[in-house]
ROBATI-464879 format. One record per residue (C-alpha): residue in three letters; chain; x, y, z. Coordinates in nm, 2 decimals. Each point is the difference from the previous one (the first is absolute). Example, Ala and Ser with C-alpha at 12.3 -4.5 7.8 and 13.67 -1.06 7.14 Angstrom:
BEGIN
pt r ALA&c A&x 1.23&y -0.45&z 0.78 $
pt r SER&c A&x 0.14&y 0.34&z -0.07 $
END
This chain:
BEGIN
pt r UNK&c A&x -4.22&y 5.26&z 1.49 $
pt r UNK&c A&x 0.38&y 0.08&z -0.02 $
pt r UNK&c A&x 0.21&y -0.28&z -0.16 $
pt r UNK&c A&x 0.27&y -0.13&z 0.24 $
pt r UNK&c A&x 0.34&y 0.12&z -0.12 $
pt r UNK&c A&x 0.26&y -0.26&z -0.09 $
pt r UNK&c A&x 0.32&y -0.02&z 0.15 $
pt r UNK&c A&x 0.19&y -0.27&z -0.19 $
pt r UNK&c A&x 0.17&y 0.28&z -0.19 $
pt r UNK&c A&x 0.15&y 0.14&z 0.32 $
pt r UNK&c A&x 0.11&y -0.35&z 0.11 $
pt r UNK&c A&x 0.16&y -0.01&z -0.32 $
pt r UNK&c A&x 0.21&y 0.36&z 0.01 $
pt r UNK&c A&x 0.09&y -0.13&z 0.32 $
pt r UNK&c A&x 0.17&y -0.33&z -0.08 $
pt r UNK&c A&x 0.19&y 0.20&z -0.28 $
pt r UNK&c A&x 0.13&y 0.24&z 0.27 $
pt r UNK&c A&x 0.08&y -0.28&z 0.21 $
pt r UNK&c A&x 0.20&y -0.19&z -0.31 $
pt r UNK&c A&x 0.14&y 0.27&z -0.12 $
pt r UNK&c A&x 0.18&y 0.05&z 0.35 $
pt r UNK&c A&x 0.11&y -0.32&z 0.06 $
pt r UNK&c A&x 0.18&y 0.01&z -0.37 $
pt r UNK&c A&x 0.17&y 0.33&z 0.08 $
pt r UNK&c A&x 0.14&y -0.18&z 0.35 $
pt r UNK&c A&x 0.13&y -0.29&z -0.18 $
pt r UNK&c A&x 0.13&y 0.21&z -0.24 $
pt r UNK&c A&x 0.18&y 0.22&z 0.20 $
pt r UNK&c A&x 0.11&y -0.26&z 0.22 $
pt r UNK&c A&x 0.14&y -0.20&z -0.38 $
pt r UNK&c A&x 0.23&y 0.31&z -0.03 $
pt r UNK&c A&x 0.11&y 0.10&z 0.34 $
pt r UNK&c A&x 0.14&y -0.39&z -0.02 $
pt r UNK&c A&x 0.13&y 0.01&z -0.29 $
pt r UNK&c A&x 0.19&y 0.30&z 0.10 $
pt r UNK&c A&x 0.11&y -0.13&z 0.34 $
pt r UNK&c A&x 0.14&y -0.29&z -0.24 $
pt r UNK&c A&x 0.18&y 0.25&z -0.28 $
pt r UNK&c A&x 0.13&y 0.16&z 0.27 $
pt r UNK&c A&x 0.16&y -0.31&z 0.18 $
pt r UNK&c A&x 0.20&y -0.07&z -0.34 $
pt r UNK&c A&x 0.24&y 0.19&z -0.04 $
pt r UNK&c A&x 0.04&y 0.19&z -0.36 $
pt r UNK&c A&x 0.17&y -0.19&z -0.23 $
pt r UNK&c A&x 0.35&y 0.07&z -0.07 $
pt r UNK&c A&x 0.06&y 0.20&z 0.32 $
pt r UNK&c A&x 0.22&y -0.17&z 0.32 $
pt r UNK&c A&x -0.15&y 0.02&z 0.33 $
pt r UNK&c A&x 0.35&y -0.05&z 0.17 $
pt r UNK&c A&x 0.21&y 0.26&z 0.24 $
pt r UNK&c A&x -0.04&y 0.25&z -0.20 $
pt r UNK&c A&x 0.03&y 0.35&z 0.12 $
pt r UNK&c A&x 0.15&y 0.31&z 0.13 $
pt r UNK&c A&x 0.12&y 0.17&z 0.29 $
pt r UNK&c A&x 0.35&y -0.01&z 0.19 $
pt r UNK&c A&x 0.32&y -0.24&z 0.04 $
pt r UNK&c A&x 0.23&y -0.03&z 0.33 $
pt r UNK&c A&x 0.27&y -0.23&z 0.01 $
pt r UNK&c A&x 0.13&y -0.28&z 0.19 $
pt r UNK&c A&x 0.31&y -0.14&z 0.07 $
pt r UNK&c A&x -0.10&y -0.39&z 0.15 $
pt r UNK&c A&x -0.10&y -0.23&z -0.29 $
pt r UNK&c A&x 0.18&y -0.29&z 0.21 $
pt r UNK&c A&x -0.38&y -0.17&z 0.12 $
pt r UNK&c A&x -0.29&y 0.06&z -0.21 $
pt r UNK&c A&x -0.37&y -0.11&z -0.01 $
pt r UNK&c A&x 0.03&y -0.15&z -0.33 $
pt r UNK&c A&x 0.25&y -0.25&z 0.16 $
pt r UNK&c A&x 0.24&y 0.13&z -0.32 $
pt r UNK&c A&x 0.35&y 0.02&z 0.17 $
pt r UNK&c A&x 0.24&y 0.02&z 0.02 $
pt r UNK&c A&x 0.00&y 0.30&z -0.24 $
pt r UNK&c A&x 0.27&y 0.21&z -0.15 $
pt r UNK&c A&x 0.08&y 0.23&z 0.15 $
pt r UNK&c A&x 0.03&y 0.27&z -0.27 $
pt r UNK&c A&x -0.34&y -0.14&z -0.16 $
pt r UNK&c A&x -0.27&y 0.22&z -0.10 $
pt r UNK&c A&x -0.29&y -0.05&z 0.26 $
pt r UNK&c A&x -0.37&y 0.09&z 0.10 $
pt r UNK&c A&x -0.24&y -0.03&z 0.28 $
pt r UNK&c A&x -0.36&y 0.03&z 0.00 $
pt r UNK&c A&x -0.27&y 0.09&z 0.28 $
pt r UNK&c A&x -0.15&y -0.21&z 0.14 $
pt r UNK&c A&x -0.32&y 0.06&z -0.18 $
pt r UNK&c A&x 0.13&y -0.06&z -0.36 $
pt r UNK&c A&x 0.27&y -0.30&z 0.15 $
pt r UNK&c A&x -0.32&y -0.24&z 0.07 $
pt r UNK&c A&x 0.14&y -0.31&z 0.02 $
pt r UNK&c A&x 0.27&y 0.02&z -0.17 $
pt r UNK&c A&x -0.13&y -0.01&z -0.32 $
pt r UNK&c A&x 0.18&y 0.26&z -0.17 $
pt r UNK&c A&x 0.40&y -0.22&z 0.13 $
pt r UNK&c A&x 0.20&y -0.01&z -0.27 $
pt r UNK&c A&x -0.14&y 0.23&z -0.21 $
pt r UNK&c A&x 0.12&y 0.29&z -0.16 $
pt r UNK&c A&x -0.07&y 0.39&z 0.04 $
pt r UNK&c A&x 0.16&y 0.27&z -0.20 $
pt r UNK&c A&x -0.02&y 0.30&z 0.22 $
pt r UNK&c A&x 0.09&y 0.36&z -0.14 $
pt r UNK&c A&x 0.11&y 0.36&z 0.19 $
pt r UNK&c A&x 0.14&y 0.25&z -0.07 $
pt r UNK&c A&x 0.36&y -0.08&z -0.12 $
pt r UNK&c A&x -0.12&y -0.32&z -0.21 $
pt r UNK&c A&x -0.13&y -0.34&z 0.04 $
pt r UNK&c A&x 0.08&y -0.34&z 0.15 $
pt r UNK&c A&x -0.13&y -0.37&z -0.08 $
pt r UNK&c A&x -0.02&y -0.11&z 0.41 $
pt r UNK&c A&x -0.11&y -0.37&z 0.09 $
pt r UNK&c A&x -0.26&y -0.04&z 0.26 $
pt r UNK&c A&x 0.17&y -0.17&z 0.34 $
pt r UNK&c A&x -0.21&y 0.12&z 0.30 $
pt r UNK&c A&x -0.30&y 0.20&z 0.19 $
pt r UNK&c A&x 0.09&y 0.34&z 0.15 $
pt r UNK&c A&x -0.13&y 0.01&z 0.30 $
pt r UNK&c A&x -0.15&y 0.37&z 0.08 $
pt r UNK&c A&x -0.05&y 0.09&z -0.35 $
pt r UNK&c A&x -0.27&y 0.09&z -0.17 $
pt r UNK&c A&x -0.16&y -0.07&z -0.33 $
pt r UNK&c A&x 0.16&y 0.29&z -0.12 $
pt r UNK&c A&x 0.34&y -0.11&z 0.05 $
pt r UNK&c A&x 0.28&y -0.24&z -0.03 $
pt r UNK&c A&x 0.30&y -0.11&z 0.11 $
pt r UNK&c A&x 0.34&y -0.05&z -0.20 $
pt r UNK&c A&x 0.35&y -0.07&z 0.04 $
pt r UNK&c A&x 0.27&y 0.20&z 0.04 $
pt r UNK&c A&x 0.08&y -0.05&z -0.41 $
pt r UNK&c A&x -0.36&y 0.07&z -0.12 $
pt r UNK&c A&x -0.01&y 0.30&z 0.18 $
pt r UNK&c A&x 0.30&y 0.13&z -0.12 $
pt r UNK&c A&x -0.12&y -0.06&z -0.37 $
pt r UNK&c A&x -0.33&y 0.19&z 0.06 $
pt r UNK&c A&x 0.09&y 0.27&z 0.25 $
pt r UNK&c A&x 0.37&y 0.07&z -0.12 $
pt r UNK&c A&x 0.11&y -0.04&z 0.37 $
pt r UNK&c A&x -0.05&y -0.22&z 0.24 $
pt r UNK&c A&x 0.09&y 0.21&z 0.32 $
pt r UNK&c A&x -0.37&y 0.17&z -0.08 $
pt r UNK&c A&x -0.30&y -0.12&z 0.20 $
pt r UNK&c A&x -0.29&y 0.03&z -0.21 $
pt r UNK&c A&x -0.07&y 0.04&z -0.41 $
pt r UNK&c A&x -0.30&y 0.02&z -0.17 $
pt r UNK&c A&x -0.02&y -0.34&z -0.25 $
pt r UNK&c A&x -0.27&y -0.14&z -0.18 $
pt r UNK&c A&x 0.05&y -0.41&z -0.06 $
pt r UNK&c A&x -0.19&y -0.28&z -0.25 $
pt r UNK&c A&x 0.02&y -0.35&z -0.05 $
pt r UNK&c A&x 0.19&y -0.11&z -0.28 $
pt r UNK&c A&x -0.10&y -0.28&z -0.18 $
pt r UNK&c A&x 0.21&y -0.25&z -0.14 $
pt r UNK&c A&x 0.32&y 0.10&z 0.13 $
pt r UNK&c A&x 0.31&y -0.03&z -0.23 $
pt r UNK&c A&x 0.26&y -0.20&z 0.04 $
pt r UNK&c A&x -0.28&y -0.28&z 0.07 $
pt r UNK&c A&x 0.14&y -0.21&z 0.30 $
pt r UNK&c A&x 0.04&y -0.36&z 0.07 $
pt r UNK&c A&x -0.23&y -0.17&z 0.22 $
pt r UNK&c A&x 0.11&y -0.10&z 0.34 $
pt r UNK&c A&x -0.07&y -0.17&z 0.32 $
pt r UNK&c A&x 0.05&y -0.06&z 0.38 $
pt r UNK&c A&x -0.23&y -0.25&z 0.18 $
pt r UNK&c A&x 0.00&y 0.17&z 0.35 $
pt r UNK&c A&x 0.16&y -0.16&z 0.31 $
pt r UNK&c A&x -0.22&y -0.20&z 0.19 $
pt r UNK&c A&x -0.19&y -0.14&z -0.32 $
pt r UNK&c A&x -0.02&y -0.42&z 0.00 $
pt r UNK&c A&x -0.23&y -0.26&z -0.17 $
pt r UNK&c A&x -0.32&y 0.17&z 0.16 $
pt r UNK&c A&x 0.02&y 0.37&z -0.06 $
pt r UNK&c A&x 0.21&y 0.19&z -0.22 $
pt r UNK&c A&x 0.08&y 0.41&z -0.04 $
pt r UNK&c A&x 0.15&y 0.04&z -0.32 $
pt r UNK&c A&x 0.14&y 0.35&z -0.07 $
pt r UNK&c A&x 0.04&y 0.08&z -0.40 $
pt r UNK&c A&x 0.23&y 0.25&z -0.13 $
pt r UNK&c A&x 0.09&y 0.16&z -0.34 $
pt r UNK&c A&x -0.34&y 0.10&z -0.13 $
pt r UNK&c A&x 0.01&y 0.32&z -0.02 $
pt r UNK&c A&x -0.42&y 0.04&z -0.06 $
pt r UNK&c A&x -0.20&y -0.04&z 0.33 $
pt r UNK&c A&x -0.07&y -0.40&z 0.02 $
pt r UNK&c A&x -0.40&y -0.04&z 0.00 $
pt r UNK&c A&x 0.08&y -0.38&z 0.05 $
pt r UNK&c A&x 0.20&y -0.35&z 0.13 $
pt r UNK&c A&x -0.06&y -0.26&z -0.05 $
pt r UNK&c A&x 0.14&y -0.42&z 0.09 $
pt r UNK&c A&x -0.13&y -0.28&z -0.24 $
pt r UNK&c A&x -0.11&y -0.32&z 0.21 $
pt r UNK&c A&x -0.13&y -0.31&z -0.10 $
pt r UNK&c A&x -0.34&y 0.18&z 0.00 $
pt r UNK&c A&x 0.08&y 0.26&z -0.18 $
pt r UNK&c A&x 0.14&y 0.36&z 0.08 $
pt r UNK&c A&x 0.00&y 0.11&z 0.34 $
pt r UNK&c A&x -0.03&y 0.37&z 0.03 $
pt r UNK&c A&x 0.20&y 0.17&z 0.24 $
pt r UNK&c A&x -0.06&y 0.30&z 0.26 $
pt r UNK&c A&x 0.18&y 0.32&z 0.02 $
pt r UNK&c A&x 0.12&y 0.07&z 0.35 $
pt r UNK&c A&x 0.11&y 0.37&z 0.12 $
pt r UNK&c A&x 0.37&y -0.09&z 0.01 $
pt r UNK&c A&x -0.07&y -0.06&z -0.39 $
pt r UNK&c A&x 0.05&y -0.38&z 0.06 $
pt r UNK&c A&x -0.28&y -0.25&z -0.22 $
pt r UNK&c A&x -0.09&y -0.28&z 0.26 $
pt r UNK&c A&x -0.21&y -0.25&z 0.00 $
pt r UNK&c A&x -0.06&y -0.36&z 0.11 $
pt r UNK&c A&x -0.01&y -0.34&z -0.15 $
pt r UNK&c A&x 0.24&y -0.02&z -0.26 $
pt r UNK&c A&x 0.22&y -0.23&z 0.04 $
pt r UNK&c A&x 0.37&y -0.06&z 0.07 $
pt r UNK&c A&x 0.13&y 0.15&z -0.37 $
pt r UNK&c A&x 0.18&y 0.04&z -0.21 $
pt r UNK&c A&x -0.28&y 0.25&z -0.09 $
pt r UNK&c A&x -0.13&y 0.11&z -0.33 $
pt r UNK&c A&x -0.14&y 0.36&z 0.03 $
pt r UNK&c A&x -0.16&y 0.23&z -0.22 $
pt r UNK&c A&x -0.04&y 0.39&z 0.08 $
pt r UNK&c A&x -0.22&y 0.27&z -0.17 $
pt r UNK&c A&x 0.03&y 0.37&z 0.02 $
pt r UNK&c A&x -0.27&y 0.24&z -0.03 $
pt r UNK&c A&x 0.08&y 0.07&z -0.35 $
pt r UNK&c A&x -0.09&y -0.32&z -0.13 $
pt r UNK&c A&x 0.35&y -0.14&z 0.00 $
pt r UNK&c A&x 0.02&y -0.34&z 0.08 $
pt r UNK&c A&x 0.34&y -0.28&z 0.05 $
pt r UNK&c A&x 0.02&y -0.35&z 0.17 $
pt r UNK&c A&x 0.30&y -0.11&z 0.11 $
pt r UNK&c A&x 0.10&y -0.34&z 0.12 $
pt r UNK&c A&x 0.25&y -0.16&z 0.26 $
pt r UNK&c A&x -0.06&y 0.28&z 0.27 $
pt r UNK&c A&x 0.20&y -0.20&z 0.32 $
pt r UNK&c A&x -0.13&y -0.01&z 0.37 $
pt r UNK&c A&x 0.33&y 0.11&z 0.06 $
pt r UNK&c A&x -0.11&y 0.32&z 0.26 $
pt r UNK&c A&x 0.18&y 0.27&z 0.02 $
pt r UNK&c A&x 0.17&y -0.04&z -0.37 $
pt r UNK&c A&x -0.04&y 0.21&z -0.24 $
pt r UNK&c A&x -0.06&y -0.20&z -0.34 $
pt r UNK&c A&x 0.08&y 0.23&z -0.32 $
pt r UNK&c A&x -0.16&y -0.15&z -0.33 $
pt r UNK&c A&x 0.05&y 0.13&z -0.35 $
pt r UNK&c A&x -0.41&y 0.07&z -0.07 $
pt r UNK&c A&x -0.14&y 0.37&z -0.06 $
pt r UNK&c A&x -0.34&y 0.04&z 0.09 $
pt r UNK&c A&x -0.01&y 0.31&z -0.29 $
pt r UNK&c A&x 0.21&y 0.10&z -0.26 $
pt r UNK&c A&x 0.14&y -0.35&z -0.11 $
pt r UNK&c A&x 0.24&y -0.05&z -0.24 $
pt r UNK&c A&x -0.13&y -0.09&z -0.32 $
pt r UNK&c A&x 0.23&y -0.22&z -0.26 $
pt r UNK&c A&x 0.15&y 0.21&z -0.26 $
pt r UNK&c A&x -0.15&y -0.06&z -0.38 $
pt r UNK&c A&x 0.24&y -0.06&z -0.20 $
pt r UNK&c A&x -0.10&y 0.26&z -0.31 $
pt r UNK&c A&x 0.06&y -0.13&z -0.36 $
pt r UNK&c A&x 0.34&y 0.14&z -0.17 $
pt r UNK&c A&x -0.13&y 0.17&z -0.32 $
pt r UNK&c A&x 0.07&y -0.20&z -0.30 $
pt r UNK&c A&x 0.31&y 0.14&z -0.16 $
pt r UNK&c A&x -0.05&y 0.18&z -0.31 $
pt r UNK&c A&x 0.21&y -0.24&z -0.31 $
pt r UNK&c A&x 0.19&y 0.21&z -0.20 $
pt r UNK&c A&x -0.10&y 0.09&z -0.33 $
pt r UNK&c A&x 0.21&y -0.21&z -0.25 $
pt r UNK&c A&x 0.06&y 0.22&z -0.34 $
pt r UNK&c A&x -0.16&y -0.15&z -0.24 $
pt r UNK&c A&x 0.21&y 0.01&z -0.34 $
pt r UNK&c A&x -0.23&y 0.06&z -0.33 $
pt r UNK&c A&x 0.03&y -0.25&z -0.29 $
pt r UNK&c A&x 0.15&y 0.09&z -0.27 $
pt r UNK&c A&x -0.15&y 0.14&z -0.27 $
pt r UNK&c A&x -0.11&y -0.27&z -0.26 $
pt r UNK&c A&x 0.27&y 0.00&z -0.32 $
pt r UNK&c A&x -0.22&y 0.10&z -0.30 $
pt r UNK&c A&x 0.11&y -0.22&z -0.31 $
pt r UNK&c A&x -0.06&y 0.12&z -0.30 $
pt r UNK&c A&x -0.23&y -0.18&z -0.22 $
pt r UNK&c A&x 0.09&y -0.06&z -0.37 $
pt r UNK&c A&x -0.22&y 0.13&z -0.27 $
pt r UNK&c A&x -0.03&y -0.29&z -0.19 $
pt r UNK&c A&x -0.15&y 0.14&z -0.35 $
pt r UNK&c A&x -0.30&y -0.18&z -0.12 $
pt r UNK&c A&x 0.04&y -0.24&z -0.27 $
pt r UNK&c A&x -0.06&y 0.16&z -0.36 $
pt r UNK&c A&x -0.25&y -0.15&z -0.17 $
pt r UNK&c A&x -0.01&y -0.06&z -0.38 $
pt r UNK&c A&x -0.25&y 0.12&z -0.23 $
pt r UNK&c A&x -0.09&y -0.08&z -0.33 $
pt r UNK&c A&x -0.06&y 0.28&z -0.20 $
pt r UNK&c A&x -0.34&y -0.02&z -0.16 $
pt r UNK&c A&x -0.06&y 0.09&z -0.36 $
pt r UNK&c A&x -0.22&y 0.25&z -0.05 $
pt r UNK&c A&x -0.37&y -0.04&z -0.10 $
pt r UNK&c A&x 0.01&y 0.04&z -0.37 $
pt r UNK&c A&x -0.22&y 0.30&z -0.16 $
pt r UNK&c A&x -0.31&y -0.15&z -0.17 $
pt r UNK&c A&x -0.01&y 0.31&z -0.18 $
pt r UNK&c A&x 0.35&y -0.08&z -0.18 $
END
């Protein structure tokens, strides 16, 4: 007779295997998220803005532009982005310092340029000059960042655009100088968030006849609120509020305690020494004594 061989022990190997490969698929699957999600952040401390590097032509029409800015200066220092990088208009108003190769300009962002690609920009006729050294040139090589924080930190501003009433409102805010993340109304029920519209207008529906009180937040972290903003379209309405960068009161630091002058201090006169009189002792009388007679006399 031959003893039937047991299998449990290969069941058992088996379901191990089986385990074992469902662990390494959820693990592997654990990371490759958790990847996907690191990778989604961006690394701390670093700007994912325009930055980059490539070539600058120049324009000389800064009259209409798709951040609805103008009228500008004309002998202001301007960019352009593609189209790619311009979005919707979420980099208006912002600041770029672009460098070539015969120095570097601060230029404000106005406007898309149309036919450009991500690796170039637009300026003005000024900007151009300061990074190329001559403006009658076509083309430079420039590199350009986001600057963060611009200084002198700007007053808020802002134009309700025509057309706005009771039921809808496009609100255009100026004076920033960080990209604006956020706009918002207050209402009876709370803050009514705005939406960004390509021509860089905030609109939205709902809130009311004004005066308005509205608070913006840049993608910094930088946040104001400002009150009284008219339905007065077409007006531009200049405040006194920095969204950065405000003025702090002066402290008034302590004067240092003067130092009092020493007053001389005058020594006291020696003590006068009086001499003492010797006053002799008082003699004393003695009696003389008669001396002890001899017995031997």
């Amino acid at each position: 007779m031959h003893a039937t061989p047991r299998r449990g022990p290969k069941r058992h190997w088996l379901w191990a295997l089986l385990s074992l490969a469902v662990i390494a698929a959820l693990a592997f699957g654990a990371v490759r998220l958790q990847a996907d999600a690191c990778a989604a952040v961006p690394p701390a401390g670093r700007d994912p803005g325009p930055a980059g590097s490539g070539t600058a032509v120049h324009h000389r029409e800064w009259s209409e532009v798709l951040c609805s800015l103008g009228p500008l200066p004309e002998d202001g220092a301007y960019v352009s982005l593609a189209s790619a990088t311009f979005g919707r208009a979420e980099w208006c108003g912002s600041y770029l310092e672009v460098r070539g190769p015969r120095g570097a300009v601060r230029a404000m962002v106005v406007d898309r340029c149309r036919g450009c690609g991500t690796d170039r920009v637009g300026l003005s006729e000024r900007a151009f000059a300061r990074v190329a050294g001559d403006a009658g040139r076509g083309v430079v090589a420039v590199r350009w960042r986001p600057l963060r924080d611009p200084a002198p930190a700007g007053r808020l501003a802002f134009r309700v655009k025509p057309g706005s009433s009771a039921q809808w409102l496009g609100l255009l805010v100026t004076g920033h100088g960080n990209p604006l993340t956020r706009v918002e109304v207050a209402t009876p029920g709370g803050w009514r968030g705005l939406r960004r519209g390509g021509d860089n207008h905030w609109v939205g529906t709902g809130v009311g006849g004004g005066p308005f009180t509205v608070r913006v937040a840049d993608r910094h972290g930088h946040r104001a609120v400002v009150r009284g903003v008219g339905l007065r379209p077409g007006t531009v309405q200049r405040t006194r509020t920095r969204l950065y960068d405000r003025p702090r009161p002066a402290r008034a630091r302590p004067s240092p305690s003067p130092i009092p002058t020493a007053t001389p201090v005058t020594p006291p006169p020696p003590p006068t020494l009086t001499p003492r009189k010797h006053t002799p002792p008082p003699l004393t009388r003695t009696t003389p004594t008669t001396p002890p007679t001899n017995p031997c006399h």
